[in-house]
C-alpha positions in Angstrom: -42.0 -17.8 52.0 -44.8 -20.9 53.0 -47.2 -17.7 53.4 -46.6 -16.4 49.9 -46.7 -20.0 48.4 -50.1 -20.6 50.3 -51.7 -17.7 48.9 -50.2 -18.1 45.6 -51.8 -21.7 45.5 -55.0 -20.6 46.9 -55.5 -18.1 43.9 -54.9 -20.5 41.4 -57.2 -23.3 42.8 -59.7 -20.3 42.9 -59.0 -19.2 39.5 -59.6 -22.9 38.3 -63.0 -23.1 39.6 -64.5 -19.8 38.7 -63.3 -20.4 35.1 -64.7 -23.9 34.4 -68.4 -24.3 34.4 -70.0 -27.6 33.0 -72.3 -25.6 30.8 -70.6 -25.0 28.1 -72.2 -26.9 25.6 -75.5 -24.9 26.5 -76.0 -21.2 24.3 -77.9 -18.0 26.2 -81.2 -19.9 25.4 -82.3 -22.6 27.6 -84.6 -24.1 24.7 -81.1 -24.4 22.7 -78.1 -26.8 22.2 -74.9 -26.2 20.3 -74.4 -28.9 18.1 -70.2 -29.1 17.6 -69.0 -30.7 14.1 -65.8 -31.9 14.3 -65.1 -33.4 10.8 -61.9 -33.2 8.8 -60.9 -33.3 4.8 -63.8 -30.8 4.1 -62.5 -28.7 0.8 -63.9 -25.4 0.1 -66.9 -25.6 -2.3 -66.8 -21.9 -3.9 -69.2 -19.4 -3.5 -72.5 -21.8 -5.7 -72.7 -24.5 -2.8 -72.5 -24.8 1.0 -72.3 -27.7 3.4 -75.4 -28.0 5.7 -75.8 -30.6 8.5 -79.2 -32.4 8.8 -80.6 -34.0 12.2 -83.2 -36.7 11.6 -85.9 -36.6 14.4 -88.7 -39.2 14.0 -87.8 -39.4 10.5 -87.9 -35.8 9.4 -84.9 -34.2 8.4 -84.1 -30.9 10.1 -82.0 -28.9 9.5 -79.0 -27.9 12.0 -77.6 -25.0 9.3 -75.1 -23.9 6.9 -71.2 -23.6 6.7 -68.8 -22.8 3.7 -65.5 -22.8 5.6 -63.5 -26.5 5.5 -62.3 -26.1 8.5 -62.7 -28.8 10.8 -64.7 -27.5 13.8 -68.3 -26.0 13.0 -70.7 -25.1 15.8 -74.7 -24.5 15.7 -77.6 -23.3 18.2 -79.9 -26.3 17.5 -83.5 -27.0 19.1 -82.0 -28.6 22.5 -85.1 -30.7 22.3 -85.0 -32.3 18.8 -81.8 -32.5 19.2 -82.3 -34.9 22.5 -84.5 -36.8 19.8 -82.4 -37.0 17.0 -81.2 -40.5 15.8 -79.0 -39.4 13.0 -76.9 -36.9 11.3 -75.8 -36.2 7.9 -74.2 -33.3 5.9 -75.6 -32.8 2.7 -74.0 -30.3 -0.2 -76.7 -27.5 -1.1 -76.7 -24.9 -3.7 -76.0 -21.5 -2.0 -79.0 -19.4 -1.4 -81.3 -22.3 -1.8 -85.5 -21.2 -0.6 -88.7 -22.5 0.0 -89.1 -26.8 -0.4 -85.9 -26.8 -1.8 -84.4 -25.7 1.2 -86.5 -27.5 3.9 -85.1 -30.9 2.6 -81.7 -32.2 1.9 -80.2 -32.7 -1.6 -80.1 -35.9 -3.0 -75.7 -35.3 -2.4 -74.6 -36.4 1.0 -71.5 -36.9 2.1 -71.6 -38.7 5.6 -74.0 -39.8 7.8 -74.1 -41.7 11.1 -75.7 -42.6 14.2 -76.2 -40.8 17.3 -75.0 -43.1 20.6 -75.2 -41.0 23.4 -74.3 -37.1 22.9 -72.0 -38.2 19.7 -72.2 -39.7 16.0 -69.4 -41.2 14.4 -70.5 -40.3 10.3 -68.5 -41.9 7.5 -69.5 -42.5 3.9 -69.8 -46.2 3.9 -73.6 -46.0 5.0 -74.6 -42.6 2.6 -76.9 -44.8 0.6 -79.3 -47.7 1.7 -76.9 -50.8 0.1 -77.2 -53.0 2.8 -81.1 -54.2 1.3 -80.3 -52.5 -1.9 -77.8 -54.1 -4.1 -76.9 -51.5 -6.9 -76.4 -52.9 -10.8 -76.2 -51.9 -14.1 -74.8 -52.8 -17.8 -72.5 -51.8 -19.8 -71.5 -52.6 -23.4 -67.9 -52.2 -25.2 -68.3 -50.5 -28.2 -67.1 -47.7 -30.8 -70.6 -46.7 -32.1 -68.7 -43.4 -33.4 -67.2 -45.1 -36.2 -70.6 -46.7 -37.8 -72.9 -45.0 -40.2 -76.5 -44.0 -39.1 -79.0 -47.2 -38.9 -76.4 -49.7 -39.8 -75.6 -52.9 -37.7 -72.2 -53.2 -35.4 -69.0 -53.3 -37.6 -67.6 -55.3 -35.4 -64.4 -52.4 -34.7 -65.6 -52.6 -31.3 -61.7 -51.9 -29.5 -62.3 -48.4 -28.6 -64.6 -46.6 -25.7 -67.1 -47.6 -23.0 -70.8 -46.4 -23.6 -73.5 -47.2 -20.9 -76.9 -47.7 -22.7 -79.2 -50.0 -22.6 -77.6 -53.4 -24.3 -79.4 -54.3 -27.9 -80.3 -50.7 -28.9 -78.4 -48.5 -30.4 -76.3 -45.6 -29.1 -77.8 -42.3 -29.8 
């Protein structure tokens, strides 16, 4: 009986070690990374748009590819060496199909970004645009401009409906 349990013990701790290797974050190419996404609450965008994740290497964005699916995991064969560079990611929304300039730089619509520490970035969408240095404004006027006739002056019935224009000129 000790025989049998010795041998059935020695299999498994052999089994254990041939089936863990500590490359597994490395692809069939040597000059190649996989870069895992791990980011939940993704909703589908329908067949016009697709996610695409964006490394930024010495200030260049590069692209790390494209996914439709909102599932949580995504995983890409990235440049292992701009991806040892890279200070940043962020996931930008693109319009499906997308060529040429267009496609070598991301939209002006991104969704999270953050800051590579290590082999990891934590993104959120606190830091998406530069407000830390940039404070953003804007004015606003309460008015019902709907209700005046063309060219005349404000009749005061100003109760109803926000427009955004420029203050002193009228709505057109």
């Amino acid at each position: 009986m000790t025989k049998k349990i010795v041998i059935l013990a020695l299999l498994a701790f052999g089994l254990i070690f041939t089936s863990c290797n500590d490359d597994d974050e490395k692809t069939s190419d040597s000059s190649k990374e996989n870069l895992t996404l791990n980011i939940a609450g993704l909703e589908e965008l329908g067949s016009d748009f697709v996610y695409e994740g964006w490394i930024i290497v010495d200030g260049v964005p590069v692209s790390t590819g494209t996914f439709t699916s909102a599932a949580a995991e995504q995983s890409f064969e990235v440049d292992a060496a701009k991806l040892e560079a890279a200070i940043k990611f962020v996931l930008s929304i693109e319009p499906a199909g997308e060529t040429g300039d267009d496609a070598a730089t991301p939209s002006s619509t991104k969704l999270v970004v953050g800051e590579f520490s290590g082999e990891s970035a934590t993104v959120s969408v606190g830091t998406v645009g530069n407000f830390a240095t940039e404070a953003p404004s804007g004015k606003f006027f309460l008015r019902s401009p709907t209700d005046e006739m063309s060219g005349a002056e404000n009749n005061g019935n100003d109760e109803n409906g926000i427009w955004f224009g420029i203050p002193g000129t009228p709505p057109t």
